[in-house]
DSSP file (Angstrom, degrees, kcal/mol; ACC not computed):
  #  RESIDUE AA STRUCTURE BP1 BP2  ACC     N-H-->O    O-->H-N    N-H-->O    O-->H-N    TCO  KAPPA ALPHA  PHI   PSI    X-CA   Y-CA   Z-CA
    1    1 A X     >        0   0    0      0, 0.0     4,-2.6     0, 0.0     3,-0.2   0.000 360.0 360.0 360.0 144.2 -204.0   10.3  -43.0
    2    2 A X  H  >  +     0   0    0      1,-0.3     4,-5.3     2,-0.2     5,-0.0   0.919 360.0  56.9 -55.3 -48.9 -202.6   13.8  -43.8
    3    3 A X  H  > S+     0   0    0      1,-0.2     4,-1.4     2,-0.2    -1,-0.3   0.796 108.9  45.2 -72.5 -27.1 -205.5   15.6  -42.7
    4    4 A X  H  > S+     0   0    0     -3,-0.2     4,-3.0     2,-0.2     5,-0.3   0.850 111.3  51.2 -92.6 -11.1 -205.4   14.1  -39.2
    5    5 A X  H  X S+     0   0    0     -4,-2.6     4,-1.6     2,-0.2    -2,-0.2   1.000 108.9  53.2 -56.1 -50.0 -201.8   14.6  -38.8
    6    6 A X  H  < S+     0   0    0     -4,-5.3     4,-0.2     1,-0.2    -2,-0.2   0.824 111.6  43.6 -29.5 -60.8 -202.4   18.2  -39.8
    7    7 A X  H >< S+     0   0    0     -4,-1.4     3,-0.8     2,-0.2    -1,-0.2   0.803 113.1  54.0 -67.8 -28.9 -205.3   18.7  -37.0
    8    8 A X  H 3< S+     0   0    0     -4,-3.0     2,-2.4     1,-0.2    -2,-0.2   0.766 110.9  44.8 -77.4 -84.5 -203.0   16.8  -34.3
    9    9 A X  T 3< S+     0   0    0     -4,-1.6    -1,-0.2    -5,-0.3    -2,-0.2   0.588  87.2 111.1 -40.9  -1.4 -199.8   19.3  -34.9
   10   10 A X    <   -     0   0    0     -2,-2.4     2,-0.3    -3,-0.8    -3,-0.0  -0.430  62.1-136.7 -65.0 168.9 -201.9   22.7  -34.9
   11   11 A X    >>  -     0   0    0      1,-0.0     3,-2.0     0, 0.0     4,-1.4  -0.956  29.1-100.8-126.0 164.7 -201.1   24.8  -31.9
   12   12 A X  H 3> S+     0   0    0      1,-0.3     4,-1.4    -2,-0.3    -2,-0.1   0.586 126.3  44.1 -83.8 -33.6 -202.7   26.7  -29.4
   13   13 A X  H 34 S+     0   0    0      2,-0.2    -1,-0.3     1,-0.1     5,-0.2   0.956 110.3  55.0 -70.9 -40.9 -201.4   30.1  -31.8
   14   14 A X  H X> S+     0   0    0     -3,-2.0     4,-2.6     1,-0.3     3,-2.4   0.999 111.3  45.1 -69.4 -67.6 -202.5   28.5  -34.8
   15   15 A X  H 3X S+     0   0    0     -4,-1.4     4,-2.4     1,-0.3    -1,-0.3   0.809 112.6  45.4 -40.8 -46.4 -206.0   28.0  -33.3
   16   16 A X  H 3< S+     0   0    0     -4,-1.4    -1,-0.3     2,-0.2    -2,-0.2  -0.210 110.0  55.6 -95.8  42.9 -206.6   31.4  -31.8
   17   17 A X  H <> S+     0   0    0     -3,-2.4     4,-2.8    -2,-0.2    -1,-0.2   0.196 112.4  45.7-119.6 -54.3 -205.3   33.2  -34.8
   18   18 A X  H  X S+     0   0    0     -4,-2.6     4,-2.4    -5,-0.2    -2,-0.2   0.978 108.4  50.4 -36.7 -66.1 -207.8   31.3  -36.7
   19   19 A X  H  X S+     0   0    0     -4,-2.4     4,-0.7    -5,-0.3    -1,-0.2   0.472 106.7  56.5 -93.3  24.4 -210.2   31.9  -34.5
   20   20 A X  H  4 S+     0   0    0      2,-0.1    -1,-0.2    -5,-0.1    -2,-0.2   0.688 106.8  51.6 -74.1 -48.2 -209.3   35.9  -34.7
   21   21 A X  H  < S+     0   0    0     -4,-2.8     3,-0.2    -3,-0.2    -2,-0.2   0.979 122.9  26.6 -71.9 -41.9 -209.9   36.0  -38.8
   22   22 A X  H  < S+     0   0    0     -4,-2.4     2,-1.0     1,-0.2    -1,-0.2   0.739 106.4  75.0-105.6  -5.5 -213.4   34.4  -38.8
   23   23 A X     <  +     0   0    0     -4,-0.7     2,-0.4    -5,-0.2    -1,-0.2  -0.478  69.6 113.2 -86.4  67.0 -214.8   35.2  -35.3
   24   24 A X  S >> S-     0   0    0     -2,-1.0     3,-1.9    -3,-0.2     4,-1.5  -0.927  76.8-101.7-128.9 156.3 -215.6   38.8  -35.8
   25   25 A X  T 34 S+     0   0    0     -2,-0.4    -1,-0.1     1,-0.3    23,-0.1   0.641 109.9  57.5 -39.0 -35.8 -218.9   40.5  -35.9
   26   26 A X  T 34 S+     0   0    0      1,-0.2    -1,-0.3     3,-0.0    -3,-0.0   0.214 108.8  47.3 -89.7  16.9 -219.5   41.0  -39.4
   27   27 A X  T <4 S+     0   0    0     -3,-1.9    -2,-0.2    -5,-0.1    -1,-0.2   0.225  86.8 110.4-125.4 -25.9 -219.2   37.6  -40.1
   28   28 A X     <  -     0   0    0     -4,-1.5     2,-0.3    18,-0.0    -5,-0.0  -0.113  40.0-173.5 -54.8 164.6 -221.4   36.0  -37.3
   29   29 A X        -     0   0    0      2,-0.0     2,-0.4     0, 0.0    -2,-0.0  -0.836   7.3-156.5-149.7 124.3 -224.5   34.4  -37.9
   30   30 A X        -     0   0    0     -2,-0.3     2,-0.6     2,-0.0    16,-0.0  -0.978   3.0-167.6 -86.5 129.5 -227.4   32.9  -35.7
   31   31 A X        -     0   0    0     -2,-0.4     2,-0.2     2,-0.0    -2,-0.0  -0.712   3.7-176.7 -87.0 127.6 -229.9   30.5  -36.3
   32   32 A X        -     0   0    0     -2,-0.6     2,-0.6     2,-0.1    10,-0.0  -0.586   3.9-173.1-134.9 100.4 -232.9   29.7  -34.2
   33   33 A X        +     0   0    0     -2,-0.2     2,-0.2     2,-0.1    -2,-0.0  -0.538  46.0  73.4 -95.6 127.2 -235.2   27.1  -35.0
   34   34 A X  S    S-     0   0    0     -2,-0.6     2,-0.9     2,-0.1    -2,-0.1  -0.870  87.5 -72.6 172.9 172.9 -238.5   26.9  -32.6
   35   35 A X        +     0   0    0     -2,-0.2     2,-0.5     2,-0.0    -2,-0.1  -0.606  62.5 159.9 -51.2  78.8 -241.7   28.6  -32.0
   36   36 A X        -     0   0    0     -2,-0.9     3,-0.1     1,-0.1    -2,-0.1  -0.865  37.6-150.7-141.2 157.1 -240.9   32.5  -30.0
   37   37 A X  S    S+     0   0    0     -2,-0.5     2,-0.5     1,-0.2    -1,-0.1   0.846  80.3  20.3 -87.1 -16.2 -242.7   35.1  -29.8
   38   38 A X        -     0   0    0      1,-0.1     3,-0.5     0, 0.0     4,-0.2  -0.978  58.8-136.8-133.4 148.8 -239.9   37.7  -29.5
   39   39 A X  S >> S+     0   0    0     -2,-0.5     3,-2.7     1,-0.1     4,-0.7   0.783  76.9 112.6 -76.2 -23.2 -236.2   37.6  -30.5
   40   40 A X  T 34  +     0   0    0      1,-0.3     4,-0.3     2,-0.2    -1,-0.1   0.683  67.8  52.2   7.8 -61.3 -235.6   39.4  -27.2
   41   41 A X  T 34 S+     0   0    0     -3,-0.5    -1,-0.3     1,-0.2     4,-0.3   0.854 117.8  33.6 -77.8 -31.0 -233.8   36.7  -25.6
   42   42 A X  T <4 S+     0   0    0     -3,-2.7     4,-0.3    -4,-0.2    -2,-0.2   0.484  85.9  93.8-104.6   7.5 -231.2   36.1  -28.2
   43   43 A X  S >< S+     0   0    0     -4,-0.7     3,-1.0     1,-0.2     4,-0.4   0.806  87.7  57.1 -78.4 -26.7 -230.9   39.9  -29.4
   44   44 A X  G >  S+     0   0    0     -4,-0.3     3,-1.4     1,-0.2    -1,-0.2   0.910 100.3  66.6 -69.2 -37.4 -227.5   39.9  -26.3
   45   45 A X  G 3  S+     0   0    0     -4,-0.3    -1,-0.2     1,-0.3    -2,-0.2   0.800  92.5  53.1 -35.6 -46.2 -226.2   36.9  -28.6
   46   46 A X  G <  S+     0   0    0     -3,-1.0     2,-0.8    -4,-0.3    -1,-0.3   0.400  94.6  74.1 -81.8   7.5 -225.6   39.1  -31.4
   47   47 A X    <         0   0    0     -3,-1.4    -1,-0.2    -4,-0.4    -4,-0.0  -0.718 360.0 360.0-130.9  74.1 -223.4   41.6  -29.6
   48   48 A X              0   0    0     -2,-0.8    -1,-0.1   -23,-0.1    -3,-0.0   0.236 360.0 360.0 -95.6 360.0 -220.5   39.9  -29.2
């Protein structure tokens, strides 16, 4: 299949170039599904 040849031949650049364009602050997002009573604990999450 194309697509898994594709994922076996990236490389270690390809990936952290990737993960350069879409891991940036103004693009993050968390979800948190439960019961809390404060966002407190996860507010250090967003501040990446």
């Amino acid at each position: 299949d194309d697509a898994i040849a594709e994922m076996e031949a990236a490389t270690l650049e390809d990936l952290q170039r990737v993960a350069r364009e879409l891991l940036v602050g103004e693009r993050l997002h968390l979800a948190v599904v439960g019961p809390y009573r404060s966002d407190k604990r996860f507010a250090p999450l967003l501040r990446l």
